[in-house]
N, C-alpha and C positions, 0 to 999 in steps of 0.2 A: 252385651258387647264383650263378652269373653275373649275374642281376636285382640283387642289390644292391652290386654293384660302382660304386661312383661316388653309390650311394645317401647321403642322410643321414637320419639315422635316430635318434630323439629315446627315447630308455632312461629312463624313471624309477627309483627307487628302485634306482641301479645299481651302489652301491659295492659289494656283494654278492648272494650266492647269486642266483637266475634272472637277475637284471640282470644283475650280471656278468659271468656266464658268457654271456648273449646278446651283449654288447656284445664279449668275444673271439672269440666262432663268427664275428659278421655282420665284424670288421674283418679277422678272416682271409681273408676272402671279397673284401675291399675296398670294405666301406662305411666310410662318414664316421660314428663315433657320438660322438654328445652325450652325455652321464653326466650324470645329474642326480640326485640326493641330500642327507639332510643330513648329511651324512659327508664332508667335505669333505677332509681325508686320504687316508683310501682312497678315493676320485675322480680325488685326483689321482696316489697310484698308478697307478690301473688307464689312468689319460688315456696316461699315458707311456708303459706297456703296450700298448696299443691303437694308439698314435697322435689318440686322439679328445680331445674338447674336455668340460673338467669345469665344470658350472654349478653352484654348491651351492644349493638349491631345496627349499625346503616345499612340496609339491603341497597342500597344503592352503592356500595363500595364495595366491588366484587372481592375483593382480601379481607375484607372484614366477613361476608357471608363464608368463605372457605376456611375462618377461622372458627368460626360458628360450625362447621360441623365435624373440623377437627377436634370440635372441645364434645361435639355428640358424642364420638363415635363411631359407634353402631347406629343406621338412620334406616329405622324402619319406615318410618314414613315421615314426609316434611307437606306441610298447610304453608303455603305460599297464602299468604291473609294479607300482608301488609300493603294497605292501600290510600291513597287520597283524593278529594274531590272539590279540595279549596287552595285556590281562591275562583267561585266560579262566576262566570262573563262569558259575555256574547262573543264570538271570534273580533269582533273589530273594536271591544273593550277590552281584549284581551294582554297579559303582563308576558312578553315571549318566555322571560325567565323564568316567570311563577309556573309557564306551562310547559315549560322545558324541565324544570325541578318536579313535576305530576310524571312526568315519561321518565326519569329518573326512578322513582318508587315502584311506581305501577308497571312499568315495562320491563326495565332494566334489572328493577329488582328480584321480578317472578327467572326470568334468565338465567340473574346469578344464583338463584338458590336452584334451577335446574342444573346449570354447568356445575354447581359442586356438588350437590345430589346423586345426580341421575351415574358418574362412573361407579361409587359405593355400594349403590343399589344393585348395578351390572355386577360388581364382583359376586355381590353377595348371592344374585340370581333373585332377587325378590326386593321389592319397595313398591311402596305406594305414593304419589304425587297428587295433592288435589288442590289447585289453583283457584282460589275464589274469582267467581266472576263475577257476571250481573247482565240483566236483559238488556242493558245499554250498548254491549258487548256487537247486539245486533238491531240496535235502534237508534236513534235519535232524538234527541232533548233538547230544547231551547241551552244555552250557557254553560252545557255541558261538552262543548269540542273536545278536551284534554281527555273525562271520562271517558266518551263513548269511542274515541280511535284509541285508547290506552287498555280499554278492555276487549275492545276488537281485537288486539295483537294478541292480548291474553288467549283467549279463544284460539290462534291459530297456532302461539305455542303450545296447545294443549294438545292440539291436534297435530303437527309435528312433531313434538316428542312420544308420542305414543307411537305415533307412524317406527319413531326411531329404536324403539327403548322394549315395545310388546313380546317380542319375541326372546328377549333378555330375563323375561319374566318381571318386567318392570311397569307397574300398573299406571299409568297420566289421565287424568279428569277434571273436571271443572266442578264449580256448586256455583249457582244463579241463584239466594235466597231470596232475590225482592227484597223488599225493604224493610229493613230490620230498625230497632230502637237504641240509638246507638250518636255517640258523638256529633258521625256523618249526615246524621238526620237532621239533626240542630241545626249544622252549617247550612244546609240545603233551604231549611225550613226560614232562613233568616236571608238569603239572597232572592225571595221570593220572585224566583222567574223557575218558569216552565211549572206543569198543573202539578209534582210530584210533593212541591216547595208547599204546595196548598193540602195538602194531609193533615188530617187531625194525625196528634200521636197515636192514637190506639188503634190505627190502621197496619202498626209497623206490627214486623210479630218479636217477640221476644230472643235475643240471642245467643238465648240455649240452646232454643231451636235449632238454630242454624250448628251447635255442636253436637247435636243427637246425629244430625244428619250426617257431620263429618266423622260421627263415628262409626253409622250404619256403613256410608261408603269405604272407609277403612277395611269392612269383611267382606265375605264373597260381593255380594248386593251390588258391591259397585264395580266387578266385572260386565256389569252391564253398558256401563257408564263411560270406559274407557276413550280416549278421544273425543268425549265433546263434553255438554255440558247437563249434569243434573238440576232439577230445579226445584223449589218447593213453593211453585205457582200454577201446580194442578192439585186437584184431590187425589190423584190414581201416586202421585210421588209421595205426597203428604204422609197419605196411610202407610207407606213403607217403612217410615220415618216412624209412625204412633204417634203423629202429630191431627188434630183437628181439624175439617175440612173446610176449603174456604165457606 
């Protein structure tokens, strides 16, 4: 991963699980990362850890994200990660507000760290964007309405902003890891609805993983990737990564 050496590199929702773990893979490597979260303790753990700089940030307060990258910088690339999946119910069990507050994070959030992003990027002629997704993005799950249409817009920002931004020399992608071992699993795993809730843990894969990958697509690799979404739920992606096959 020599590409992001000297890179800076903007982590949302990074005091844990995929944040975290990406933001220790990419400074192993010797990138500059940002932590941004509202977790402002474990931020600043993980800052000291890393070496990176902790901005405590609502993604969903679009002044607050444009504060966050005025404190970057330089933004070589920003991981739109910050995401949630609770409290999860059937649409007709559903809290309007709890799922109005999930379109808040998940939507609005990937948005504002595009709109304060993606002009920087343009000056600079170069940036990378990669949006975490998930297969939900284009399926359906029992008690998951809020995820699966919150990650479906994810997806068509990913693809609109590239549409907008490719020819700027500004790179937009998605990462669909599957299911990872992580907070979000716990929540899932304790609302026991739909088959995913019904996973042994050691189905999910580790969420380094998933920062090897953010760091593979970071370099050329993920010019392939641009406007949609990579995944790490084939072997033919897997191996790209150095990851084991299903």
């Amino acid at each position: 991963m020599e590409h992001v050496n000297g890179k800076t590199v903007v982590i949302t929702g990074a005091s844990k699980g995929i944040g975290a773990a990406t933001a220790r893979v990419l400074a192993e490597h010797g990138a500059r990362v940002v932590l941004a979260a509202r977790s402002a303790d474990a931020l600043n753990v993980l800052a000291e850890e890393t070496g990176g700089i902790a901005v405590p940030c609502d993604v969903a307060d679009y002044a607050q994200v444009a504060q966050l990258m005025d404190t970057a910088g330089t933004v070589d690339a920003l991981i739109n990660n910050a995401g949630l999946i609770d409290p999860i119910a059937r649409l007709e069990d559903s809290d309007p507000d709890a799922w109005s507050g999930v379109v808040d994070v998940n939507v609005k959030g990937v948005y504002h760290g595009l709109r304060a992003a993606l002009p920087r990027m343009a000056a600079q002629g170069a940036g990378t964007v990669i949006n975490i997704s998930s297969g939900a993005a284009t399926g359906a799950l029992e008690g998951w309405s809020h995820y699966c249409a919150t990650k479906a817009a994810v997806l068509s920002l990913t693809k609109v902003a590239h549409k907008e931004m490719h020819h700027k020399g500004v790179r937009v992608m998605g990462l669909s890891p599957g299911t990872v071992a992580t907070d979000m699993q716990r929540e899932i795993k304790a609302s026991g609805i739909n088959p995913v809730s019904q996973l042994d843990w050691e189905k999910h894969i580790p969420p380094e993983w998933v920062g090897q990958a953010i760091g593979m697509l970071l370099g050329p690799v993920g010019d392939a990737y641009c406007g949609t979404d990579f995944t790490l739920k084939t072997n033919e992606e897997r191996a790209l990564v150095g990851l084991p096959p299903l």
